[in-house]
C-alpha positions in Angstrom: 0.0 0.0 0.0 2.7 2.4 0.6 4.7 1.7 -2.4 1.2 2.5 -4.8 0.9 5.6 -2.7 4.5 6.7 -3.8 4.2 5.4 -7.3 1.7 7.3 -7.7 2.5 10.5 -5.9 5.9 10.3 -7.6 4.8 12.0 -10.6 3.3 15.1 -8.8 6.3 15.5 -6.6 8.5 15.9 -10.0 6.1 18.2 -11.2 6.5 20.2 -8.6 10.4 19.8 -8.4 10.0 21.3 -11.9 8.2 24.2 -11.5 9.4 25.1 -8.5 13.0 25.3 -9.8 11.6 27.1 -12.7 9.6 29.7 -10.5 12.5 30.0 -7.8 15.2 30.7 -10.8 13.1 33.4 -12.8 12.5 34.8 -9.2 15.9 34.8 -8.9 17.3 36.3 -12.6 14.4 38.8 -11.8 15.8 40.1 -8.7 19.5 40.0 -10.2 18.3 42.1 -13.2 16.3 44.7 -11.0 20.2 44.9 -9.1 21.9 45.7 -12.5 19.0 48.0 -13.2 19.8 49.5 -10.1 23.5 49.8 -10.8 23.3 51.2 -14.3 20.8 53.9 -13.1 23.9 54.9 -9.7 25.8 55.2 -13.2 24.0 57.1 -15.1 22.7 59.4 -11.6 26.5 60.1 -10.8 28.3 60.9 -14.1 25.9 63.1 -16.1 24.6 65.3 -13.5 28.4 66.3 -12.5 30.1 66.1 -16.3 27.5 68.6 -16.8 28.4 71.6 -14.5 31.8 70.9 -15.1 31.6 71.4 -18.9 29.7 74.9 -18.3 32.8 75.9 -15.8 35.4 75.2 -18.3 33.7 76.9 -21.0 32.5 79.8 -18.7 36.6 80.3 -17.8 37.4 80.3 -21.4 35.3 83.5 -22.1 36.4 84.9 -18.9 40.0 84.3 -19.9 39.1 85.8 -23.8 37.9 89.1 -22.1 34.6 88.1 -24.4 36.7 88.4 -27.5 35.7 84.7 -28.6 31.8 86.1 -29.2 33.3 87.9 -32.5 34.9 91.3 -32.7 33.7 94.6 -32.9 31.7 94.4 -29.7 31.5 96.9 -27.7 33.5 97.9 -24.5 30.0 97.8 -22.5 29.0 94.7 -24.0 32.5 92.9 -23.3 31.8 94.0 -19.8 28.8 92.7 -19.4 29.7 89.2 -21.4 32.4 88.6 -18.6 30.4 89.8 -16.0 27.7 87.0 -17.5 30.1 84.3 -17.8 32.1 84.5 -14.2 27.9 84.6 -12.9 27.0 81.5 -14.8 30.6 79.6 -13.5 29.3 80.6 -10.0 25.7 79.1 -11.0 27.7 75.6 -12.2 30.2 75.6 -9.3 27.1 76.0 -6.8 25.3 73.2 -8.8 28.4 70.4 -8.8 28.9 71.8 -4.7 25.0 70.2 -4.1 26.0 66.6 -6.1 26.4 64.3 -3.6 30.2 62.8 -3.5 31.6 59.8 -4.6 34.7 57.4 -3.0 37.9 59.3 -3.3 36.6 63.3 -4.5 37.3 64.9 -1.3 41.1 65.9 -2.0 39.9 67.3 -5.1 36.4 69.0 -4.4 38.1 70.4 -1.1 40.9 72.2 -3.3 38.1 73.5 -6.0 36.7 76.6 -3.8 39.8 78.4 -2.8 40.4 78.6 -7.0 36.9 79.5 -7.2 37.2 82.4 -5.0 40.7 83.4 -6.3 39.3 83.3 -10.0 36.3 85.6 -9.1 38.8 87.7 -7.0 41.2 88.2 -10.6 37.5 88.9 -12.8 36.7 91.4 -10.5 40.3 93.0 -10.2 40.7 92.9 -13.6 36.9 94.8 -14.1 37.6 97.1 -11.7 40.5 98.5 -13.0 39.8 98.0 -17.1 38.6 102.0 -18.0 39.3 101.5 -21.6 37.9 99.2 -24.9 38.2 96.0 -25.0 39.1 95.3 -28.7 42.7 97.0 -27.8 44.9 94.2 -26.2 45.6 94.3 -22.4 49.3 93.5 -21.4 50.4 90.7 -20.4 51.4 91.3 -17.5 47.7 92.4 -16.3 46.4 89.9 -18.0 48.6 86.9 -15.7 46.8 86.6 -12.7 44.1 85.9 -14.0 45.5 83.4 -16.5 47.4 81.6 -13.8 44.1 81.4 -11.5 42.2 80.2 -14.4 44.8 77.6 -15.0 44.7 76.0 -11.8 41.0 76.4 -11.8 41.1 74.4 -15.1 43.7 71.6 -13.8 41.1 71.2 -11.3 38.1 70.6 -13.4 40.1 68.0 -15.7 41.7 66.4 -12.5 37.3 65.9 -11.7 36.6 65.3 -15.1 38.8 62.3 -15.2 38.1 61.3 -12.0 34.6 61.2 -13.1 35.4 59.3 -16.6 37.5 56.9 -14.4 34.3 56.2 -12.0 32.0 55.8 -15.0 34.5 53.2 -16.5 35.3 51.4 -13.7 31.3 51.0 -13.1 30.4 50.6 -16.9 33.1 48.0 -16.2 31.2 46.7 -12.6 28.1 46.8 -15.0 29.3 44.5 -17.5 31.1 41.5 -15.3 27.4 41.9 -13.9 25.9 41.1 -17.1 28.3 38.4 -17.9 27.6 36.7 -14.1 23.9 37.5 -15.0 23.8 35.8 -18.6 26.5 32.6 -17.0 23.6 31.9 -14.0 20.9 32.2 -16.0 22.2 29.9 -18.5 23.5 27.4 -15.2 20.0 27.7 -13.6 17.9 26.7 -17.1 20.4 24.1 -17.6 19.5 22.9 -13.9 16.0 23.2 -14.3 16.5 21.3 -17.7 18.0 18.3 -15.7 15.7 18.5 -13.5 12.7 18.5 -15.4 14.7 15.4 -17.6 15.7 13.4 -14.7 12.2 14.1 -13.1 10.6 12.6 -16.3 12.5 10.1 -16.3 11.8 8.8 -12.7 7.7 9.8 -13.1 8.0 7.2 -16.4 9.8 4.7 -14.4 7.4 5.4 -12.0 3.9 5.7 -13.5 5.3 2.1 -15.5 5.8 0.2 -12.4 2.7 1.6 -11.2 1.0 0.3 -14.4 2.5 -3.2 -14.3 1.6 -3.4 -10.4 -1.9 -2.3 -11.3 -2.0 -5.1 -14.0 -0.5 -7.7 -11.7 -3.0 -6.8 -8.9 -6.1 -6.9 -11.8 -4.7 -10.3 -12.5 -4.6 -11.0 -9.0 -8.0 -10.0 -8.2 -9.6 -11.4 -11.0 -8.2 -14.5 -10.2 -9.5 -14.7 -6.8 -12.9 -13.6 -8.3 -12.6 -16.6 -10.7 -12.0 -18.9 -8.2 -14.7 -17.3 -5.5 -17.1 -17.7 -8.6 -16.4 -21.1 -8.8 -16.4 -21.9 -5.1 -19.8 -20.4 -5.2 -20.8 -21.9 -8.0 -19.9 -25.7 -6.7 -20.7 -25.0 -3.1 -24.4 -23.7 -4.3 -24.6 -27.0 -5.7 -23.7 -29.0 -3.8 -25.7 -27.5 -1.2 -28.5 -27.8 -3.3 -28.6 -31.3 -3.8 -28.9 -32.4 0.1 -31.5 -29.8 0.7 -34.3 -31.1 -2.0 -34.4 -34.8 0.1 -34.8 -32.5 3.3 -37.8 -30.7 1.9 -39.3 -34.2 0.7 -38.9 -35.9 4.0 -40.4 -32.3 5.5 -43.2 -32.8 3.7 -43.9 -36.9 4.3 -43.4 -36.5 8.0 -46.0 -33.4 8.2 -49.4 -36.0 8.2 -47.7 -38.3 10.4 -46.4 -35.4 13.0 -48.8 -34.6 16.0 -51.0 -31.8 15.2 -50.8 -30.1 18.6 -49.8 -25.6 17.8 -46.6 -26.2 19.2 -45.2 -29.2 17.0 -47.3 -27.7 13.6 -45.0 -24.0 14.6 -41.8 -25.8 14.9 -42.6 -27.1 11.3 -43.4 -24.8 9.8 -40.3 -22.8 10.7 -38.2 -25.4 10.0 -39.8 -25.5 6.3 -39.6 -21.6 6.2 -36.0 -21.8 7.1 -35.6 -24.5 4.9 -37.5 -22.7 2.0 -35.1 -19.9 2.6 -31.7 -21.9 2.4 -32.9 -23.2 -0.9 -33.5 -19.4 -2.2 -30.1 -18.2 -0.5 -28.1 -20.7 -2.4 -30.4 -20.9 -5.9 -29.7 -17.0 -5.8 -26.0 -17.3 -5.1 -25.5 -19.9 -8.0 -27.6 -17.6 -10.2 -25.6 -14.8 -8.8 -22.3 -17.3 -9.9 -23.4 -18.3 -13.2 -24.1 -14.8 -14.0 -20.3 -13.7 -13.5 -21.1 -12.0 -10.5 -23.3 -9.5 -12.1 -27.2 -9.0 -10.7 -29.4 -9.5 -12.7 -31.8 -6.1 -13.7 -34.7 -5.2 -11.8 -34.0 -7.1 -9.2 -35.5 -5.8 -5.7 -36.9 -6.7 -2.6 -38.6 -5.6 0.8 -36.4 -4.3 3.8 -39.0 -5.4 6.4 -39.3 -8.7 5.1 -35.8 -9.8 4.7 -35.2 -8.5 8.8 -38.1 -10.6 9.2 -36.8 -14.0 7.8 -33.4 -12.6 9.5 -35.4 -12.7 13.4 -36.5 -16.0 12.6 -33.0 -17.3 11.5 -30.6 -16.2 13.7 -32.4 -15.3 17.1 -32.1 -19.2 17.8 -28.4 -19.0 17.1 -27.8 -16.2 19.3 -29.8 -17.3 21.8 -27.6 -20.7 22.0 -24.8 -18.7 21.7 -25.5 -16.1 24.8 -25.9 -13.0 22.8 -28.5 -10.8 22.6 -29.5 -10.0 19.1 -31.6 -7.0 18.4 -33.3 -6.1 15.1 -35.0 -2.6 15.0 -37.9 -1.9 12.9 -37.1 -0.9 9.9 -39.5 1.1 7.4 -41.5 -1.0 4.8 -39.2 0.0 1.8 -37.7 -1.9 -1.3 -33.7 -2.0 -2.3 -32.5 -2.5 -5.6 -31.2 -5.9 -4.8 -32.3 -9.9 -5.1 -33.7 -11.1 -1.7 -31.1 -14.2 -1.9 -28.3 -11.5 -2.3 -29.3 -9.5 0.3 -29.9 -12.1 2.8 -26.2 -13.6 2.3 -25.4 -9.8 3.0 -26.7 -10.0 6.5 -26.1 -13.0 7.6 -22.6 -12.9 7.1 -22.5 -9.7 8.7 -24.9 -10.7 11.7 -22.9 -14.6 11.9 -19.6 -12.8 12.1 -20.6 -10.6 15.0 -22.0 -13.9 16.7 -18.9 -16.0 15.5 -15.9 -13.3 17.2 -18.2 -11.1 20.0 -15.9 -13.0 22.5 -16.1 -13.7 26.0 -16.7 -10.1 27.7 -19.8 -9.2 30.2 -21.7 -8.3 27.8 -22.9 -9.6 24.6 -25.0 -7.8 22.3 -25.3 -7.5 18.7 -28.0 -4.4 17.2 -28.6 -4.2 13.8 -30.8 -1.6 12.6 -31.0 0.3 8.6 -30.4 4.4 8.0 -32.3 5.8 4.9 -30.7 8.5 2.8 -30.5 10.2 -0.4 -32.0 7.4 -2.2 -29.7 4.5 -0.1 -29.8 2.8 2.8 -27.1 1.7 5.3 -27.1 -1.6 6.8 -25.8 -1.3 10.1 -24.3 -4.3 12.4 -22.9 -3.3 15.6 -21.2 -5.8 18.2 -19.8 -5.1 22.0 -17.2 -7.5 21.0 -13.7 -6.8 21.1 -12.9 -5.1 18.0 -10.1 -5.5 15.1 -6.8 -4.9 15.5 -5.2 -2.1 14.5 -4.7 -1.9 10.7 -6.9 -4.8 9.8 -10.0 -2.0 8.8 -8.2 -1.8 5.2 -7.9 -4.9 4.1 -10.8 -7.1 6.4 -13.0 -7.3 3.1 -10.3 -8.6 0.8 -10.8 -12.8 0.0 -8.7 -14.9 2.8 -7.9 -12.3 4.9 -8.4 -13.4 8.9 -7.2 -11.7 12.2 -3.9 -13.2 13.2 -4.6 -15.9 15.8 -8.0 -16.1 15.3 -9.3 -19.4 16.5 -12.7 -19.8 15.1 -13.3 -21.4 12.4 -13.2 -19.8 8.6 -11.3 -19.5 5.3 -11.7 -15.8 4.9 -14.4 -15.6 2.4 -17.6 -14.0 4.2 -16.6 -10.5 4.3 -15.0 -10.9 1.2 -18.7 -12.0 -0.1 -20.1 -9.5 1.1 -18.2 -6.5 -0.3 -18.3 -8.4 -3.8 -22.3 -9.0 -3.7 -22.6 -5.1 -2.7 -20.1 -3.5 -5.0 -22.1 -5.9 -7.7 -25.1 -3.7 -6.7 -23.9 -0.4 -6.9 -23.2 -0.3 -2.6 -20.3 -0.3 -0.9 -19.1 -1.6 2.8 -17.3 -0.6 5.7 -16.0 -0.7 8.9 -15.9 1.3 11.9 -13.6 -0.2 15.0 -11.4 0.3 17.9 -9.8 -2.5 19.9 -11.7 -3.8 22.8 -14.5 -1.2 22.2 -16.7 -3.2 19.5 -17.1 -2.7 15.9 -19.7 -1.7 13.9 -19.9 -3.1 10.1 -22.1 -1.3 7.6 -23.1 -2.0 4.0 -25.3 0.3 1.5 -27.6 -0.8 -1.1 -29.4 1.5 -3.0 -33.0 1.7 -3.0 -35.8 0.7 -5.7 -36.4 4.6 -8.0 
């Protein structure tokens, strides 16, 4: 039993081997791409926004440094002015822009050195304004002209020193970025070649597995139709022979009847003992019938609840009472179940004998047997104060030989057996509800006539 429940659970564990790996590796490339994501965005956030106001500087020193002369000649002194006073503004406006960027790793040396040459480049414009009276377009010395050149040098050493430290950053994370990629593109590969094996070496096992669950499955068919061969034909030659010894019975029945006393009490005994008799001979023409027929009912056959428990009080309350138990039918409603009276008699008797056979030898002794209508069934119920079954023995009680270990009453283990084949032949099914050394209670449904 366990090894079917594996076989065929095997399958549906692979499966979800499979997708799980599948689901847990895109999980996983998703989160490594929103990383590089995250990465090439630091990039792009970082060098831009500081190339940027570095690139206005320089060029806002170059037309500082040109006294406005690069805008084209014959401008006027006024207008050179105000181009210089314009451009050292806008450097201001760029250096105050890169001073807000947040710094990176290793820009403190530099950044730290940029605002003293800031301050001693405006200090040179506005010397140099200050003291300029005449035009433009005539060529200042070069000597006046120096300190200003000088302070716009260093200020211009400076912003190449940042621009290449900012080139260098970008590179070496472009750089960062791209062994990224190549990590990325090398696990994704690794993890769909996994999932790949997995999902190969998975089908491979649930084939292996789903084929030695097919030829189990054909072995226990075999099995099982074996047995059902063999019950057939025990039923078939046990029916009979049974039927042979009970037709001089009923002869002799009926010769000793006119020579019998004719006192109530000796006509009662024989006529139960012909009713009983009468019954035996249906019980066992019904089960070769039942037999012949391959174990199949035949259609349309039904019969009435109240009068099967009926022929059931007359049978078996003798043999409880010899046996010391006290057997209880409850009423039961007049109704009819789709099922052959011989059939359904076997049914209960089996059940009822059973509980007689193993109650045991506790203080009490009682065996109730009552039916539960519903939905168009009803459940035959027989419950014993006997000692139970042992633990385990509820699954497989019904199948053909099957006893309780160290049982000592007699039996070959086909009664149950019967009785789940005759029900399962009428569309019912059986069961068993037990606990050791608190009783059991057996239970059968048939369903009843439309």
């Amino acid at each position: 039993m366990e090894q079917k429940r594996w076989l065929i659970s095997t399958p549906f564990i692979v499966l979800a081997l499979v997708i799980g790996s599948f689901v847990t590796s895109t999980a996983y490339l998703g989160h490594y791409s929103h990383k590089l994501g995250a990465t090439a965005l630091t990039i792009v956030r970082t060098t831009i926004p500081t190339l940027q106001p570095l690139t206005e500087m320089r060029l806002e020193i170059h037309r500082i440094v040109t006294m406005g002369q690069s805008e084209g000649p014959g401008i006027s002194h006024d207008a050179r002015l105000s181009i210089v006073r314009n451009a050292q503004r806008r450097f201001n406006e760029a250096f105050r822009k890169y001073s807000e960027l947040p710094r990176q790793p290793g820009d403190g040396e530099i950044s730290a050195a940029m605002a003293p040459a800031v301050d001693q480049l405006n200090r040179q414009v506005d010397t140099l304004l200050a003291k300029t009276q005449t035009d433009l377009q005539e060529p200042l010395s070069e000597e006046a002209l120096e300190p200003l050149r000088d302070a716009a040098e260093t200020m211009t050493g400076l912003l190449m020193q940042e621009m290449s430290l900012s080139a260098r950053n970008s590179d070496e994370a472009q750089k960062t970025l791209e062994a990224a990629r190549a990590r990325s593109e090398r696990l994704s590969q690794l993890l769909y070649g996994l999932c790949a094996l997995v999902a190969i070496v998975g089908s491979l096992l649930a084939a292996q597995a789903v084929r030695r669950y097919m030829l189990l499955s054909t072995k226990y068919a075999e099995l099982q139709a074996s047995r059902a061969l063999e019950l057939e034909q025990f039923s078939a030659r046990v029916a009979h022979d049974i039927l042979g010894p009970l037709q001089p019975v009923s002869l002799g029945l009926n010769l000793l009847e006119p020579k019998l006393p004719s006192d109530p009490k000796t006509q009662e005994v024989l006529a139960r003992m012909q009713r009983s008799l009468g019954r035996a001979q249906l019980i066992v023409e019904g089960l070769l019938r039942f037999a012949r027929a391959g174990a199949r009912p035949e259609p349309g056959e039904q019969v009435s609840l109240s009068h099967v428990f009926e022929g059931l009080r007359e049978d078996l309350l003798p043999v409880a009472e010899d046996a010391g138990v006290s057997l209880k039918l409850e009423s039961v409603p007049d109704t009819r179940v789709a099922c052959a009276e011989a059939a359904l008699m076997v049914v209960l008797q089996n059940l009822i004998r059973n509980a007689i056979k193993y109650i045991g030898d506790g203080p009490r002794k009682e065996i109730i047997t009552r039916a539960a209508i519903d939905s168009g069934t009803v459940r035959l119920l027989v419950q014993d104060s006997g000692p139970g079954l042992p633990d385990g023995l509820e699954r497989t009680v019904f199948e053909p030989y099957v006893r309780a270990a160290g049982t000592k009453q007699p039996g070959i283990g086909l009664g149950l057996a019967t009785v789940k084949r005759i029900a399962e032949a009428h569309h019912g099914r059986v069961g068993v509800q037990s606990r050791p050394g608190q009783g059991a209670t057996f239970w059968v449904e048939f369903p009843l006539v439309a």
